[in-house]
C-alpha positions in Angstrom: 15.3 -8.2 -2.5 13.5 -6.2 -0.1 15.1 -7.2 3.0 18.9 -6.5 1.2 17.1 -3.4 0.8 16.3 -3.4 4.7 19.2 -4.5 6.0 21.6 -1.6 3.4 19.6 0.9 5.2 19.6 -0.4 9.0 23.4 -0.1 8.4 23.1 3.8 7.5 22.6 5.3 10.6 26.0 6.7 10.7 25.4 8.2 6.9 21.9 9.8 8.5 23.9 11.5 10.9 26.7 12.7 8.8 23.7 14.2 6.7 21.6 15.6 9.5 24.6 17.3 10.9 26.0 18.7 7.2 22.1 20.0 6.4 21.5 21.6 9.8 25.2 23.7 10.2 23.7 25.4 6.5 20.6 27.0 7.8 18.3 27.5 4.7 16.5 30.1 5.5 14.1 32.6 3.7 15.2 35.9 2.8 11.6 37.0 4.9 13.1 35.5 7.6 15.8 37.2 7.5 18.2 34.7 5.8 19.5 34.0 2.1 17.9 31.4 0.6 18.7 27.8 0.4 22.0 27.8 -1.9 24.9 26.7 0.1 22.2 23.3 1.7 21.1 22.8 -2.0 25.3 23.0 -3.2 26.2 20.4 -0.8 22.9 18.2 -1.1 24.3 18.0 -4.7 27.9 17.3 -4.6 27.0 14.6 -1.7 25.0 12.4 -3.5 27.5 12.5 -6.8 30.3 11.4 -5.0 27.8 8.8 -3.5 27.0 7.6 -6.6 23.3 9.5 -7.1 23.9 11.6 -10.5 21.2 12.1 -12.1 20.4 15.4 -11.0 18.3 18.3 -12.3 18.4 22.3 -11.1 15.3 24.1 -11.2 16.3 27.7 -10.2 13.6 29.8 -9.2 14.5 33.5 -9.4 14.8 35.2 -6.3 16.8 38.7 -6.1 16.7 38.3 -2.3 18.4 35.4 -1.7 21.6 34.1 -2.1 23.0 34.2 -6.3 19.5 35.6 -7.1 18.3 31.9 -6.6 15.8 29.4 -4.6 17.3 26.1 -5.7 15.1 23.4 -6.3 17.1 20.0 -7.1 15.3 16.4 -8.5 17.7 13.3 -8.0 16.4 10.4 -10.5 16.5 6.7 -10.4 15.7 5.3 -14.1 13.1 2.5 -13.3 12.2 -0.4 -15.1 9.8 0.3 -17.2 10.7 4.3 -16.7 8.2 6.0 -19.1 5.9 3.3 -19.3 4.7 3.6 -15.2 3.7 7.1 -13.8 6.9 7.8 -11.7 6.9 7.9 -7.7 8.2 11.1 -6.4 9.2 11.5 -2.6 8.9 15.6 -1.9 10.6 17.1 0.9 11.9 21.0 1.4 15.4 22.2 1.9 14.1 25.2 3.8 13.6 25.6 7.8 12.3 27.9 9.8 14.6 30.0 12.5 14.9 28.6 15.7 13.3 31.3 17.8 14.2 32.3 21.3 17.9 31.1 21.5 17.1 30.1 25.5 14.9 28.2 24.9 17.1 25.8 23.2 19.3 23.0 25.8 22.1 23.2 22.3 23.5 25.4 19.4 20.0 25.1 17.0 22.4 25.0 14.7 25.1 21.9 15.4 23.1 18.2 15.7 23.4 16.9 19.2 22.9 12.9 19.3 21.9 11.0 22.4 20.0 7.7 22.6 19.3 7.5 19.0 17.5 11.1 19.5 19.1 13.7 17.4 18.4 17.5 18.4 18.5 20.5 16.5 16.8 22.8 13.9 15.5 21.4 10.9 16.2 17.9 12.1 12.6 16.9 11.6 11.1 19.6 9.5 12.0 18.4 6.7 15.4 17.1 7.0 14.0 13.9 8.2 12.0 12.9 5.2 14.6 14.7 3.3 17.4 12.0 4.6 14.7 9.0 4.5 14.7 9.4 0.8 18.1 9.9 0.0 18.6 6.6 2.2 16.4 4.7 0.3 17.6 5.8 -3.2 21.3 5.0 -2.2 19.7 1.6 -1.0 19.0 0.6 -5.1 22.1 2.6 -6.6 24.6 0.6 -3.9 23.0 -2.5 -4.3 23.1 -2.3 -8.4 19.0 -2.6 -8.2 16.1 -0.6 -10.3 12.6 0.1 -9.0 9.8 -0.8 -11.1 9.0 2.5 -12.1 10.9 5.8 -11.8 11.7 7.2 -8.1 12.3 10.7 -8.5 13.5 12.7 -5.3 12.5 16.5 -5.0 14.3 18.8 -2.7 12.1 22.1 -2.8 13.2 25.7 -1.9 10.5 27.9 0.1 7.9 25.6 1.4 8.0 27.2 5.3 7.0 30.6 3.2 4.1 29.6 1.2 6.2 27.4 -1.9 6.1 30.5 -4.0 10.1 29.6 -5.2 8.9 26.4 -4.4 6.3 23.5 -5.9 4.3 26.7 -6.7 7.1 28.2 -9.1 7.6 24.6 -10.5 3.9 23.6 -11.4 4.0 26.6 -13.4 7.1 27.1 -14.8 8.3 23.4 -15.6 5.1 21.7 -15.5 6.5 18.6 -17.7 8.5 17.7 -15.4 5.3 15.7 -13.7 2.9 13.5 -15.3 -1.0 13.7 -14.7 -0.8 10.1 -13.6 2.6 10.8 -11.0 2.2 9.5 -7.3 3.7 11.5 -4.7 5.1 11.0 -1.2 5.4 13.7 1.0 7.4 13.2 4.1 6.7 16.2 5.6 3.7 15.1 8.6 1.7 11.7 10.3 2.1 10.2 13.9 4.5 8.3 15.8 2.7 4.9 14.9 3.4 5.6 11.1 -0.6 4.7 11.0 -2.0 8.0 9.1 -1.8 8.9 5.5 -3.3 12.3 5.2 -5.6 12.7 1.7 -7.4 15.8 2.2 -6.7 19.5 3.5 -9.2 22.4 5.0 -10.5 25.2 2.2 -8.1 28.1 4.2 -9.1 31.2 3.8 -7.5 34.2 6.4 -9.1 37.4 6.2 -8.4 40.9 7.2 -11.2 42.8 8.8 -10.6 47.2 9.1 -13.2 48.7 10.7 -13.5 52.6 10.4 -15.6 54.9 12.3 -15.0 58.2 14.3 -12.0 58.5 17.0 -13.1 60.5 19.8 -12.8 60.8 23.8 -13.7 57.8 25.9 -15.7 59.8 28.0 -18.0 60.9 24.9 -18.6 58.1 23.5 -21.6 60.2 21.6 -19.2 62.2 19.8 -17.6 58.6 18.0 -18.3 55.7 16.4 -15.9 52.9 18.3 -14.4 51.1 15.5 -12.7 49.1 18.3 -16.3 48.1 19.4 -17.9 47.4 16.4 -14.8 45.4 15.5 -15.4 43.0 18.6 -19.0 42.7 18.2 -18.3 41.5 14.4 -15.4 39.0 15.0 -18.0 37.2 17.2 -21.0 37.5 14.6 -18.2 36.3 11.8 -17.3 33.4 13.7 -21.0 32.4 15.1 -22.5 33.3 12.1 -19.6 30.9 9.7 -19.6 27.8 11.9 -23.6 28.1 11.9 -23.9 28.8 8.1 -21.5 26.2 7.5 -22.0 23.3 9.4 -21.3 20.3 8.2 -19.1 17.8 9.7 -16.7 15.0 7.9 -15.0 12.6 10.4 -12.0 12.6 8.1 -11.0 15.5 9.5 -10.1 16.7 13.5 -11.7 19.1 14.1 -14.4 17.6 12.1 -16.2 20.7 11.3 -15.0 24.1 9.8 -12.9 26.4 12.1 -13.3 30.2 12.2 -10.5 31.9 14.7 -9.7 35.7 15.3 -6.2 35.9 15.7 -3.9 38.4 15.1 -4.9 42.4 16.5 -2.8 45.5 15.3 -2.3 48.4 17.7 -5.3 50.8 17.3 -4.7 54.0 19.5 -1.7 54.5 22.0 -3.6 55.3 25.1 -6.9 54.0 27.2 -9.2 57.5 27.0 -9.5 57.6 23.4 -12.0 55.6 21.6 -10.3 54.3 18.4 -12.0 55.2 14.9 -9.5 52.4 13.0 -9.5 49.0 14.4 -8.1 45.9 12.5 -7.4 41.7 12.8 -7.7 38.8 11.5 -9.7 35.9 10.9 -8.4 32.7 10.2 -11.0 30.2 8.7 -10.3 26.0 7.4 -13.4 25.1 5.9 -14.3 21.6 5.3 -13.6 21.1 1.6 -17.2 21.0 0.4 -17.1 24.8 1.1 -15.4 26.6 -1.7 -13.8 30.1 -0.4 -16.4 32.4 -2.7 -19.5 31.0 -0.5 -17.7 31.9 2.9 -16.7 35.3 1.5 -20.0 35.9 0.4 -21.7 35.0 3.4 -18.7 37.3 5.7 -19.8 39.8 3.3 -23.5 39.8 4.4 -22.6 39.9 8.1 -20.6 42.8 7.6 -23.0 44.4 6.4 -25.2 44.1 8.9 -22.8 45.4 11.4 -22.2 48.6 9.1 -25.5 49.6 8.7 -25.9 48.8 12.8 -22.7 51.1 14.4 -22.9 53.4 10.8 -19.1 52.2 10.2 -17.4 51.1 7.1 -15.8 47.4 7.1 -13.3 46.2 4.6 -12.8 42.5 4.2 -9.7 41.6 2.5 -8.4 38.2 1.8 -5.1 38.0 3.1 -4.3 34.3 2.0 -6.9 31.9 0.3 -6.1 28.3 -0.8 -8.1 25.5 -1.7 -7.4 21.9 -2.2 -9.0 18.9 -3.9 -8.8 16.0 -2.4 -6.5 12.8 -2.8 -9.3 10.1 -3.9 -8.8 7.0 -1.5 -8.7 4.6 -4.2 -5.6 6.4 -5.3 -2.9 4.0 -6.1 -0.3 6.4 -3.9 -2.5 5.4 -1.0 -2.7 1.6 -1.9 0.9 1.4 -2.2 1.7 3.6 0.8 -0.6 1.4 2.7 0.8 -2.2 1.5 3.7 -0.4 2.3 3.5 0.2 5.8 1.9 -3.0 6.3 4.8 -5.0 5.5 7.7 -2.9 6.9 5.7 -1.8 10.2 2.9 -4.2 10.6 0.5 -1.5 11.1 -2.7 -0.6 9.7 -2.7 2.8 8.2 -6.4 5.3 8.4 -7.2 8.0 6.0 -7.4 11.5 7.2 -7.6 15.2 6.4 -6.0 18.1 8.5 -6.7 21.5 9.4 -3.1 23.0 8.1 -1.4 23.3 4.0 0.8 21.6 2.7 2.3 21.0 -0.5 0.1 18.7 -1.5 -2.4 21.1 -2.2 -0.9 22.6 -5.3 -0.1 18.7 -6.5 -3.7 18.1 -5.8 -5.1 21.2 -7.5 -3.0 20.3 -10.3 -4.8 16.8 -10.9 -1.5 15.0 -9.2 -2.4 12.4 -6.5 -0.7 13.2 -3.2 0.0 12.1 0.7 1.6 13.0 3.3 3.1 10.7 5.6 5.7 9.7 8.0 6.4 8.3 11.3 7.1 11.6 13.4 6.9 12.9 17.0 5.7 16.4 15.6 8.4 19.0 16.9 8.9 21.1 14.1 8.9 24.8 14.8 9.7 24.2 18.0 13.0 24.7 20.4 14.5 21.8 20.8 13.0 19.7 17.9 14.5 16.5 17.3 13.5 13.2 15.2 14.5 10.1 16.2 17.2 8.0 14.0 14.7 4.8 14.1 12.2 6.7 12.5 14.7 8.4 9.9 15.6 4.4 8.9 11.9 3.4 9.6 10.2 5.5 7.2 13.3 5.2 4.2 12.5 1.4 4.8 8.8 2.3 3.6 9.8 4.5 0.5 12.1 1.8 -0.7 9.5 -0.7 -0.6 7.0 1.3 -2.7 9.7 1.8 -4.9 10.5 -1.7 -6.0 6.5 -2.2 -5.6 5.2 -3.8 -8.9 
């Protein structure tokens, strides 16, 4: 059975690039990024798999007045297993949104029209997500065309808003249609790995990005006695914030590359417009990715001390504001998303897969939170967000190969 299933889908390259090239002229993108949403992708995504024979379908309309009919679509496409009810159900989650492409001249094509050559298609969205996106329809049109169940239920999930933190997205389904998953569901997402396929990531960074405003007293920079440099004090306490965190918290976990918790200044608004003044407002930010045995309230706690310290030392006032927070349990090992993944990949690539945690979000981590075992996974060159990105058709057929198998797994 499995290698009718493998041989269907080594003979769907052309349907992977009909898709691609239909999913990638409708940009989905977020009405904060100055687009409308993900309607028209979501409309055809639908009335292609009905005419190919994929009908199950469910709408999950998140309400958005922003975008595009007031909606961010998110769409399930079901396969009725087996012993459907009986068996936790395998979902594969991938997002209909994309990010915009960026500087135009940067890009060798039109972002926007799919450019094919040597099995290499180019253009925006191709990868991120659109390639696990296509992967899983493949392998789902593998079982309907072939007249064959899976063991247990596949369910496919196109979700709106993930590039924009999934508030229309797996956040607005978790709570708002929360039946729609079981406790015991495994799921898939195609949305990051390695080239090899060898990776199955379990495991996400505590993030936790903070805004730091420093006031003191604006005042010549000749008389420096006459002000209190929030510009200064600012500087001095990014460095005792990001000495002071990594020290505090200092543990290290070899799942996870870096293996320690990270604490970054990043982003710096404009404080004065000239050189000779000494500014008395200074902000930026901190962004932190704390190994997960370091909940967010002991960071904040400990930021909190620092600052103080600082204040008391350059008399200013500090405000610490959290600017985005999100923490995320781990996926155990002994999951049995991670055991099938792994037989998986064993028998369609002949590789040995490794566990490991990342620096970055994901969806996962509202599955996680939720008690919902989770990975991430794919074979992938890791271009997304960037001009030019491509994915390479062997991987699209590669990693639909994989799904299918754990889909007919027993």
């Amino acid at each position: 059975m499995e290698q009718k299933i493998f041989d269907f889908i080594d003979g769907c390259e052309d349907i992977a690039v009909e898709l691609q090239t239909e999913l990638t002229r409708r940009p989905a993108l977020s009405p904060v990024s100055g687009g409308e949403g993900e309607l028209d992708k979501c409309i055809f995504l639908e009335e292609w798999l009905v005419k190919h024979g994929i009908d199950a379908l469910e709408r999950h309309d998140a309400p958005d007045p922003q975008a595009k009919g007031g909606v961010r679509p998110n769409l399930i496409a079901a396969i009725p297993g087996e012993a459907s009810g009986a068996l936790p159900a395998l979902w594969i989650m991938s997002h209909l949104d994309v990010v915009p492409p960026g500087e135009l001249s940067l890009w060798n094509s039109d972002p926007w029209t799919v450019v094919k050559n040597s099995g290499k298609l180019t253009g925006r969205g191709v990868e991120d997500n659109q390639q696990g996106l296509v992967s899983s329809v493949l392998a789902a049109l593998a079982l309907v065309k072939l007249g064959l169940r899976p063991r247990r239920a596949l369910k496919l999930l196109f979700a709106a808003d993930e590039e924009c933190g999934s508030v229309f997205g797996i956040d607005w389904l978790l709570k708002n249609r929360r039946g729609l998953f079981r406790d015991d569901d495994l799921v898939l997402i195609p949305d990051g790995g390695d080239p090899a396929g060898e990776t199955i990531e379990i495991a996400e960074k505590n993030q936790v990005w903070l805004k730091v405003h420093t006031v003191g007293k604006q005042a010549h920079a000749s008389r420096p006695d006459h002000g209190r440099n929030a510009c200064l004090a600012g500087a001095d306490l990014t460095l005792r914030l990001r000495n002071g965190l990594m020290k505090k918290f200092s543990a290290r976990d070899a799942l996870f590359e870096p293996d320690c918790t990270t604490v970054e200044p990043t982003k710096k608004e404009a404080n004065v417009p000239n050189v000779n003044t000494i500014p008395g407002d200074d902000v930026f930010y901190i962004d932190i990715r704390a190994l997960p045995c370091y909940p967010a309230a002991g960071i904040l706690e400990e930021a909190q001390r620092i600052k103080a310290g600082l204040e008391q030392e350059y008399d200013v006032q500090v405000e610490l504001t959290v600017a985005q927070s999100m923490e995320s349990k781990p996926t155990p090992p002994s999951s049995p998303v991670v055991a099938m993944l792994s037989a998986a990949c064993k028998r369609v690539l002949g590789v040995e897969t490794r566990l490991v945690g990342i620096g970055g979000g994901t969806v996962g981590a509202f599955l996680r939170n939720e008690g919902i075992d989770s990975v991430v996974w794919s074979n992938i060159h890791g271009t997304a967000h960037q001009p030019n990105e491509y994915c390479l058709l062997e991987n699209v057929l590669k990693d639909a190969k994989v799904m299918a198998c754990m889909a007919v797994m027993t």
